[in-house]
C-alpha positions as CSV (number, residue, x, y, z in Angstrom):
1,X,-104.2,37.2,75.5
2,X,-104.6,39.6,78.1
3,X,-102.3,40.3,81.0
4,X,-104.0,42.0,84.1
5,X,-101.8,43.7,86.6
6,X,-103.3,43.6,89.8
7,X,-102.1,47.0,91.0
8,X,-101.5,50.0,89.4
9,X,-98.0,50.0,90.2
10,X,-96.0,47.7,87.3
11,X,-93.0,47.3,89.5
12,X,-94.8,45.6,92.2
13,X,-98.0,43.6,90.6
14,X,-98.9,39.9,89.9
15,X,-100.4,39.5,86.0
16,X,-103.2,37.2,85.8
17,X,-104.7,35.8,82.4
18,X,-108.2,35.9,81.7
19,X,-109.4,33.2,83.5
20,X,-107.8,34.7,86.5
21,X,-104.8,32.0,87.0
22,X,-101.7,34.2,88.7
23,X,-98.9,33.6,85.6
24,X,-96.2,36.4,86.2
25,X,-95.3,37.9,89.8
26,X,-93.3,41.2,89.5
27,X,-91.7,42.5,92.8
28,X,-89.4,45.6,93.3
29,X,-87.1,46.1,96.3
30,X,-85.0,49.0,97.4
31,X,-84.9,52.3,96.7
32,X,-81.5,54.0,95.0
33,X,-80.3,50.6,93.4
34,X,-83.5,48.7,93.4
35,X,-84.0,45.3,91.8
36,X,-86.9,43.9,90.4
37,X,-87.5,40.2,90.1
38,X,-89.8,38.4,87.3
39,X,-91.1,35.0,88.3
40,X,-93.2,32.9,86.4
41,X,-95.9,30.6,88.1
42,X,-96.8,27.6,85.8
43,X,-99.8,25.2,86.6
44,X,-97.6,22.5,88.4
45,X,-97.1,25.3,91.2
46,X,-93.5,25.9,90.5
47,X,-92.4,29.2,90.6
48,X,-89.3,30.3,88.1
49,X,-87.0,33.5,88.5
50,X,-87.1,34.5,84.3
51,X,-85.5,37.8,85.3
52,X,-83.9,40.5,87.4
53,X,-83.6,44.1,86.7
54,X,-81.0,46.0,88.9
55,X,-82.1,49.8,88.7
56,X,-78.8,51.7,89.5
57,X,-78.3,55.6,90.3
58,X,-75.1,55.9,88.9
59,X,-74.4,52.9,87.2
60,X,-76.2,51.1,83.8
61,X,-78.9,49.3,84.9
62,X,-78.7,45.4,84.1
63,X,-80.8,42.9,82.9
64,X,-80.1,39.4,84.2
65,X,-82.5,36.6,81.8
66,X,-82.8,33.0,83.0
67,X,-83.1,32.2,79.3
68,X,-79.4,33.1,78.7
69,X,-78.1,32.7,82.0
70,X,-75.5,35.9,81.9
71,X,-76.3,39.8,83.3
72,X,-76.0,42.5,80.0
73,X,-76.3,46.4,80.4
74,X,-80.0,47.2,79.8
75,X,-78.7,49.6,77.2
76,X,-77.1,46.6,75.2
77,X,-80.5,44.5,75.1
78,X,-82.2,47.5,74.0
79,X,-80.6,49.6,71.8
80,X,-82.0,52.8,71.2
81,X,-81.4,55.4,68.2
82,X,-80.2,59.1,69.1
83,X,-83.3,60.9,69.5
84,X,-85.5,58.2,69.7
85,X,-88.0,57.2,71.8
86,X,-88.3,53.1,71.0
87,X,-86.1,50.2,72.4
88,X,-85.1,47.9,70.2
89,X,-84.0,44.0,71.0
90,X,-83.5,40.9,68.8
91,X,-85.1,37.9,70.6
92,X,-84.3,34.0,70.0
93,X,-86.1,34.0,66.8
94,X,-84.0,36.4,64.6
95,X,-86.4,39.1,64.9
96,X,-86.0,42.4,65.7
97,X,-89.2,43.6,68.2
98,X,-89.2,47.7,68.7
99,X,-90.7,48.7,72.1
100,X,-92.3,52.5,71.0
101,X,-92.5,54.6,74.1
102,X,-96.0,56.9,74.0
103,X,-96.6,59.3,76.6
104,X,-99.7,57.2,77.5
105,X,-99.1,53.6,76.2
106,X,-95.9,51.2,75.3
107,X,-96.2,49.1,72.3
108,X,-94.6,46.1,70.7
109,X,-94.1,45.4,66.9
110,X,-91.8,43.6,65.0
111,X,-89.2,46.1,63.5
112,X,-90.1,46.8,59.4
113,X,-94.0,46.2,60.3
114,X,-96.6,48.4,61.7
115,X,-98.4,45.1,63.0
116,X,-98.7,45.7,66.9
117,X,-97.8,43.1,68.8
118,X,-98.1,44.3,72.3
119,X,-100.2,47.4,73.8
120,X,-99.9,48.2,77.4
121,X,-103.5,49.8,78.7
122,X,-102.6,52.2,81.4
123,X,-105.6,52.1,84.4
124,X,-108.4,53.7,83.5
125,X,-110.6,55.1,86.4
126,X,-114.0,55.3,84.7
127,X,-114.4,59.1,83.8
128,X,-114.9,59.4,79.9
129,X,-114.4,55.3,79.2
130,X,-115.1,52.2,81.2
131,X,-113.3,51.4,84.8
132,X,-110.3,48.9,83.5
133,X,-107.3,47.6,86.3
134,X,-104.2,47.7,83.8
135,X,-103.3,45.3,81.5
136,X,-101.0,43.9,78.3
137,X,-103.0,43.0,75.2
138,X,-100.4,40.4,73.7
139,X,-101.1,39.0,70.1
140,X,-100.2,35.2,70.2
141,X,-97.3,35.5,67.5
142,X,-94.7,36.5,70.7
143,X,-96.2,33.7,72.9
144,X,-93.2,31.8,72.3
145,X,-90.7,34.8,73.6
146,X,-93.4,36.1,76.1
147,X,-91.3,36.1,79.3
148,X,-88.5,38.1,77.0
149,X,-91.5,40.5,76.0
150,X,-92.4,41.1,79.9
151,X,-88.8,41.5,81.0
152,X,-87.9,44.1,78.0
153,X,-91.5,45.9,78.7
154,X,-90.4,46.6,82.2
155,X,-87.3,48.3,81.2
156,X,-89.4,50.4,78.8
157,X,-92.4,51.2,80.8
158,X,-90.1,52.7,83.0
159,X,-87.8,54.8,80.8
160,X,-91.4,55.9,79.5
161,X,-92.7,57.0,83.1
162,X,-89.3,58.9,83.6
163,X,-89.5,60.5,80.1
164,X,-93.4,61.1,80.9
165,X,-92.2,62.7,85.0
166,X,-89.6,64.9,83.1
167,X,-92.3,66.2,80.3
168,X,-94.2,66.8,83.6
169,X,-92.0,69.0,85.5
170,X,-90.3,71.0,82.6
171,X,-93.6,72.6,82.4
């Protein structure tokens, strides 16, 4: 399956699937403690709240998931190693997934595998490859946790951007 974010901006976009129908609306508010909401559009019409991430300055940033009805600290749904640049999370299943955080692209795979799951495709403006909006490539073995997988990729694709902004300006 392939997710298409219809802006460049993941914080503020609506994911379509292939066949165009809207399934995920992402929407960020404020600025200094920002939250972003996740709501899933099903083909009834109904729109469902599946999550809310509350960005804070000086404070752990929170996760709040429908699925389990309680707020955690982002840091305890995905734990992270000293020195290391992956998320990890145990969903519903038992399994453990481990978001790895490139410089240019997040990816999923189950933890003990190299089998990738998920790959986030960053825009591409045309220049040495074909013109592409950006989008997730999901492999249907997480279609049963996907709403988990886009509310954990969030969190990631934006401790990537910050680790990516920080590379930037240290030279």
């Amino acid at each position: 399956m392939r997710l298409t974010f219809s802006t460049k901006n993941y914080l503020n976009s609506v994911l379509s699937d292939e066949q165009g129908q809207q399934l995920y609306t992402i929407s960020t508010t404020g600025l200094l403690n920002s939250k972003t909401t996740i709501t899933k559009h099903d083909q009834r019409g109904e729109n469902d709240i599946i999550g809310v991430i509350t960005w804070r300055t000086y404070r752990d940033t929170t996760i709040w998931l429908k699925a389990t009805g309680s707020e955690v600290a982002a840091k305890s749904l995905l734990h992270s190693k000293l020195f290391s640049s992956s998320r990890t999370f145990t969903a519903p299943d038992g399994k453990t997934y481990v978001w790895n955080l490139w410089r240019t692209n997040c990816t999923l795979e189950e933890q003990g595998t190299n089998l990738q799951l998920v790959k986030y495709h960053r825009r591409n403006v045309g220049i040495v490859s074909p013109s592409h909006p950006p989008y997730l490539e999901i492999s249907p073995s997480v279609y049963h946790i996907l709403d988990l997988v886009l509310v954990t990729f969030i969190y990631a694709e934006r401790i990537s951007k910050r680790r990516e902004a920080g590379a930037r300006a240290a030279g």
